[in-house]
C-alpha positions as CSV (number, residue, x, y, z in Angstrom):
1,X,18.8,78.9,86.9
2,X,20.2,82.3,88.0
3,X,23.1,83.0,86.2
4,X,26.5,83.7,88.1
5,X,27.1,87.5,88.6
6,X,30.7,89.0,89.5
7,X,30.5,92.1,92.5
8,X,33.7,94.5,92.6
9,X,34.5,95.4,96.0
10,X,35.6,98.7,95.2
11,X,35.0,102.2,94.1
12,X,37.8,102.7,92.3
13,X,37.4,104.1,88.8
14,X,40.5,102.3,87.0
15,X,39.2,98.4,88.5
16,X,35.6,99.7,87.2
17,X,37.4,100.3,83.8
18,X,39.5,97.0,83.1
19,X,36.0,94.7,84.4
20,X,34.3,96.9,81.4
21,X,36.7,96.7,79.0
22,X,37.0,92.9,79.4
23,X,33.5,92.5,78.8
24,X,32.6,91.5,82.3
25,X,29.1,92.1,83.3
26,X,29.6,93.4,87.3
27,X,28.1,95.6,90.3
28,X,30.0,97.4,92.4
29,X,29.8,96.8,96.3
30,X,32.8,98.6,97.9
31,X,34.5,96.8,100.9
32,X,34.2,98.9,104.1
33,X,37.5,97.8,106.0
34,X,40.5,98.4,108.2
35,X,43.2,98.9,105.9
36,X,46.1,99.8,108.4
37,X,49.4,97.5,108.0
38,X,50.0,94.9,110.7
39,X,53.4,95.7,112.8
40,X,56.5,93.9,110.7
41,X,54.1,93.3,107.8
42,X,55.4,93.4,104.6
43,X,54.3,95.0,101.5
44,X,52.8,91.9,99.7
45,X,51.8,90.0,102.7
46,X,49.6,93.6,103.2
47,X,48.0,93.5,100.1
48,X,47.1,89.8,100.0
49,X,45.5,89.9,103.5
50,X,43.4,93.2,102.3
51,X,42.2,91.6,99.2
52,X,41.3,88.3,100.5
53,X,39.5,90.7,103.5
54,X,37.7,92.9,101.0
55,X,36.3,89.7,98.8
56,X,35.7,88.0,102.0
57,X,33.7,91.2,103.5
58,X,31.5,91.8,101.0
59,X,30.4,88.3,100.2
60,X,29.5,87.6,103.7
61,X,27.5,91.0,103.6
62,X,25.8,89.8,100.8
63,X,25.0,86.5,102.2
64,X,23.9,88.3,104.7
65,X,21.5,90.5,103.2
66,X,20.0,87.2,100.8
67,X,19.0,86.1,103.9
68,X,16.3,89.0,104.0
69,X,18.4,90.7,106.8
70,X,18.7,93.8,105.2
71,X,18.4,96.0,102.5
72,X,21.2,95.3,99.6
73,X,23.6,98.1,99.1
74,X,24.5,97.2,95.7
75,X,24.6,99.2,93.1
76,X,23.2,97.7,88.9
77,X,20.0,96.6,87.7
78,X,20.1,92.9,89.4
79,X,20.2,92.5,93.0
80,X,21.8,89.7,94.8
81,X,18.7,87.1,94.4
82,X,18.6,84.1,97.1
83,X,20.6,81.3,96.2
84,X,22.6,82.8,93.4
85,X,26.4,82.3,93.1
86,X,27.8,85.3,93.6
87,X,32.5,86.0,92.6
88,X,33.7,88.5,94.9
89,X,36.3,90.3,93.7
90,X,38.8,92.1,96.3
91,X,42.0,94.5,95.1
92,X,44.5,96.0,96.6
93,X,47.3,98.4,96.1
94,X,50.7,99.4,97.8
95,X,53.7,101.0,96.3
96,X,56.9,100.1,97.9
97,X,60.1,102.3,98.6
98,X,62.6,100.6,100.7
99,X,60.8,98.5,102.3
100,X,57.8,100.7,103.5
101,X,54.6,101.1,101.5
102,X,52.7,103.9,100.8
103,X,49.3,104.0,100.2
104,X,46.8,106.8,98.9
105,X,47.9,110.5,100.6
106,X,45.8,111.9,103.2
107,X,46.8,115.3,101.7
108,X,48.7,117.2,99.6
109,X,51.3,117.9,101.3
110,X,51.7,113.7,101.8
111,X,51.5,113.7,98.2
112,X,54.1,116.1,97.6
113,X,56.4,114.0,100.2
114,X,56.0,110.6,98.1
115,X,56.5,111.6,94.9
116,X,59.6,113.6,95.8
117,X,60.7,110.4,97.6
118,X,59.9,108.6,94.6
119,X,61.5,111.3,92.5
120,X,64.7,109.4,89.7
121,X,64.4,106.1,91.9
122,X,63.1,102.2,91.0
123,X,60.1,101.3,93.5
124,X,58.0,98.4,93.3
125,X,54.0,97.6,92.9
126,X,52.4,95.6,94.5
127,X,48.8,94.4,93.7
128,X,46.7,91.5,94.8
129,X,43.6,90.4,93.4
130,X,41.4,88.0,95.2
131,X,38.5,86.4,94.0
132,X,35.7,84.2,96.5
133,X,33.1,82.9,95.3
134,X,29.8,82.3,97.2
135,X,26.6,80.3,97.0
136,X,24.4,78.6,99.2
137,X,24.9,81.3,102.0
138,X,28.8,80.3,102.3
139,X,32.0,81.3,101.0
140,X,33.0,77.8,98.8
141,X,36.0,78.7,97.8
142,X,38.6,81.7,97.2
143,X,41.9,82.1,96.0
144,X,44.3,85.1,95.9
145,X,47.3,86.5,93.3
146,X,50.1,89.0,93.9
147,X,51.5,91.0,91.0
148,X,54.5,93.0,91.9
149,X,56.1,95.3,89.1
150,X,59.5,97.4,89.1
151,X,58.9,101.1,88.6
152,X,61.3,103.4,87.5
153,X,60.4,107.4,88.0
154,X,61.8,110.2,85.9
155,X,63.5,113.0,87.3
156,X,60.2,115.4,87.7
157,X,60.9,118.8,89.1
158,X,59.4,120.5,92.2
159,X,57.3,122.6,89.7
160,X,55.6,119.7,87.9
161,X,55.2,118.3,91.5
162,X,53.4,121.1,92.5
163,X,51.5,121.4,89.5
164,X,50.4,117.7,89.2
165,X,49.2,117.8,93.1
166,X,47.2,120.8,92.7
167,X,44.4,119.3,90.0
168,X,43.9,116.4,93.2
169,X,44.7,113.5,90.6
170,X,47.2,111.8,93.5
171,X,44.7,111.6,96.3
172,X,43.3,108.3,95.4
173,X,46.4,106.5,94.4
174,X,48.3,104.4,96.2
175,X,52.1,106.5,95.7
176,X,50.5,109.6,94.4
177,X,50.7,109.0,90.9
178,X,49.1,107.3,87.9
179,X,51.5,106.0,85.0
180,X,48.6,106.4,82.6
181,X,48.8,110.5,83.1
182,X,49.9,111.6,79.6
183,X,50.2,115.4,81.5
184,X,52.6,114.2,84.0
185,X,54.0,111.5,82.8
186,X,55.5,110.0,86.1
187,X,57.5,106.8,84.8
188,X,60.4,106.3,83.0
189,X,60.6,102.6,82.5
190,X,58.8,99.6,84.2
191,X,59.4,95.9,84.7
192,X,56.2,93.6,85.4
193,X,53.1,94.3,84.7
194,X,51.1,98.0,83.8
195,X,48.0,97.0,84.7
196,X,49.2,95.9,88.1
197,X,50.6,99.3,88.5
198,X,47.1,100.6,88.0
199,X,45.4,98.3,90.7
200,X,44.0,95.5,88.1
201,X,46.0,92.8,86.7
202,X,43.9,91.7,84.1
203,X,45.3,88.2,83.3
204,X,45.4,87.3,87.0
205,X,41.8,88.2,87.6
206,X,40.9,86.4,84.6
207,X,42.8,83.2,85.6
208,X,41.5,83.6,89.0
209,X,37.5,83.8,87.6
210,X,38.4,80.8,85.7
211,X,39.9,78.6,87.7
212,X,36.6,79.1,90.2
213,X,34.4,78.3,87.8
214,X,33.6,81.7,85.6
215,X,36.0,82.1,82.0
216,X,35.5,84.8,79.9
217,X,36.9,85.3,76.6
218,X,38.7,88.8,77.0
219,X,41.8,89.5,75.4
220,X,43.5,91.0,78.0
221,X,46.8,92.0,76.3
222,X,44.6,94.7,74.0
223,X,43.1,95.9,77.4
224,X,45.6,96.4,79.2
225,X,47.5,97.9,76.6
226,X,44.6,100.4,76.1
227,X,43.8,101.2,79.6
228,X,47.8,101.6,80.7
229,X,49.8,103.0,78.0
230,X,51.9,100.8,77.6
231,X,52.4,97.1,76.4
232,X,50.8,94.2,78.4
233,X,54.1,92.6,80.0
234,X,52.8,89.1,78.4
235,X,54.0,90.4,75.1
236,X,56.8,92.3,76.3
237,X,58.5,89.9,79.0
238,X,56.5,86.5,78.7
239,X,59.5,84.9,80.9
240,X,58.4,86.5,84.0
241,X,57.4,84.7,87.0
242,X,53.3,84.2,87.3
């Protein structure tokens, strides 16, 4: 039997990180779609519908291509054989400032604009992960989780703005920043979850592989821990709402 094999739909370098560190064997296969918000629509409802779409994109593609219609863009050592079961995994990122989200900046001089709107103030993240899972040349079943932390910015000057944008760190982050950057050191406090802040929940996309039919044993609390920073808010606030 060919065994089950998880496909990240996404580049991104941090969601590549918490799938290693959890010990989850993976290829990456980045989603190619619009990611424009719908008039009226808000933050979570906007990362939902692009992680379902990205999971949902990329394991139609793949069905796609196991049906000998094309070449497979995947990248690993194993590609997608016929009739395998294949987990999707789709993420997506927005951080949220009254009421409107920002995304990754086009440019610097975007990325200056956020974080000096962000500058001293609470914001929140918001991160979905969705996970489908396909065999038999059909999507059988997917499911989708929002994580949405409170972020607190320090009180950064212009200058560390300035000097911050200028090594092009902020271009692919949604809100222009990275809490894990020990040089700039954007946040102040958080409530919620780190890794969500970094565009991986690690205990949702756990649950989520589980429930569909794929547990692993990772101990996410030491990964997150490890890749954020900071504590995994499991430890540090076990009360909050899943």
């Amino acid at each position: 039997m060919i065994p089950p094999r998880v496909i990240l739909a996404s580049a991104s370098p941090r969601r590549k990180q918490f799938l290693q560190a959890l010990g989850i064997p993976f290829s990456v296969l980045p989603a190619d779609i619009e990611e424009a918000p719908a008039v009226g629509e808000s933050p979570p409802s906007l990362v939902e519908r692009l992680a379902a779409a990205k999971a949902q994109s990329v394991g139609e593609r793949l069905v796609w291509e196991e049906c000998g219609q094309g070449a497979s863009a995947v990248s690993g050592d194993n590609p997608p054989a016929s009739q395998s079961i294949q987990f999707v995994v789709g993420a997506d990122t927005v951080v949220a400032l009254d009421g409107e989200s920002f995304g990754k900046p086009h440019n610097a001089e975007e990325a200056i604009a956020m974080l000096q709107r962000l500058r001293g103030r609470c914001h929140q993240v918001h991160t979905a992960v969705a996970v489908a899972r396909f065999a038999g040349g059909s999507c059988q079943a997917a499911r989708c989780l929002v994580n949405s932390t409170i972020v607190t910015m320090r009180g950064y000057t212009d200058a560390e703005i300035a000097k911050f944008v200028s090594t092009g760190t902020p271009m692919d982050k949604a809100g222009a920043y990275a809490i894990q950057d020990k040089d700039f050191n954007p946040v102040e406090s958080l409530s919620g979850c780190p890794a969500g802040v970094m565009g991986m929940p690690a205990a949702d996309l756990l649950r989520l592989l589980a429930e569909l039919g794929l547990p692993f044993a990772g101990v996410w609390h030491h990964v997150c821990r490890a890749q954020t920073g900071f504590p995994c808010c499991l430890e540090t606030e076990p009360n909050l709402p899943r």
